[in-house]
N, C-alpha and C positions, 0 to 999 in steps of 0.2 A: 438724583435723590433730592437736589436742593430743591428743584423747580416740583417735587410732589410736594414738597415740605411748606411750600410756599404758596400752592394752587389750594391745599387741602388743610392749611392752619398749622398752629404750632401743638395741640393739643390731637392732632391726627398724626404728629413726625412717627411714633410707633408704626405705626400701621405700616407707612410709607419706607421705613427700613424695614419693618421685618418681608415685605413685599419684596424690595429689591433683594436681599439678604438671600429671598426662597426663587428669585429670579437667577439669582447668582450661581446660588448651588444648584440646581438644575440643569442650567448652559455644564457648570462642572460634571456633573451626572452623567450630562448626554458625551460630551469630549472622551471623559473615560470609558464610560462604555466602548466609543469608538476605537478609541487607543487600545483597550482591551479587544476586542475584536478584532483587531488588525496584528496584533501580536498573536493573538489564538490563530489567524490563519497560518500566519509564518510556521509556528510552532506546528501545527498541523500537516502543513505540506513539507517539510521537511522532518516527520516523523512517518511517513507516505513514500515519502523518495526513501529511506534509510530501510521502510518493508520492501520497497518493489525491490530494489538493489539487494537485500537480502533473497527475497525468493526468487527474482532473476537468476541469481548466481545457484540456487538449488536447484533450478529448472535447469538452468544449461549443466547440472553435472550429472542430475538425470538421465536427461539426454544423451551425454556423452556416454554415463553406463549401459542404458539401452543400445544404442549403437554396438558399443564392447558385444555386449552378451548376445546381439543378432548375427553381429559376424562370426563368432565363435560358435555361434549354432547352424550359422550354414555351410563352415569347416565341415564341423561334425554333419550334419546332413550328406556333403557330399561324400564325408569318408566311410556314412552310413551304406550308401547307395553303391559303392564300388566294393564294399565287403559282403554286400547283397548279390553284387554280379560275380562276385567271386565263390560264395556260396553257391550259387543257382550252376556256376560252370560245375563247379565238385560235385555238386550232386551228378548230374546230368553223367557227367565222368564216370561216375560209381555206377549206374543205372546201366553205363555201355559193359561194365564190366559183370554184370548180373542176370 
């Protein structure tokens, strides 16, 4: 600042700080923005990590209830199928006897 003050007179020092001055906060502008930024990422991915690990955990329990309720319908399927052969004999039974 001295050596603007002193290349450009004493009657231009204005100029010469309000220049550094808007030099300054600028460099501070960009810094922040970046510090900001780099905070918004953190906050970010760790708002990211905190959804997947939420619906991770609803996806696997999903899943686990889907599995429940397919084995439980292939119980029943099979106990469909052996009361079907069981019907089909009794008829046929009846049919000897008619």
């Amino acid at each position: 600042m001295r050596e603007g003050i002193k290349e450009n007179g004493e009657e231009d020092s204005d100029k010469v700080v309000q220049a550094v001055l808007a030099e300054r906060q600028a460099r501070e502008l960009r810094d922040l923005d970046k510090h900001h930024a780099a905070e918004k990422k953190v906050m970010v991915g760790d708002a990211l990590l905190k959804l997947n690990e939420k619906y991770d955990k609803l996806r696997d329990e999903l899943q686990n209830r889907h599995d429940d309720e397919l084995a439980r319908l292939k119980v029943l399927r099979v106990a469909h199928i052996r009361l079907e052969r069981i019907l089909v004999q009794n008829v046929k039974n009846l049919i000897k006897y008619f």
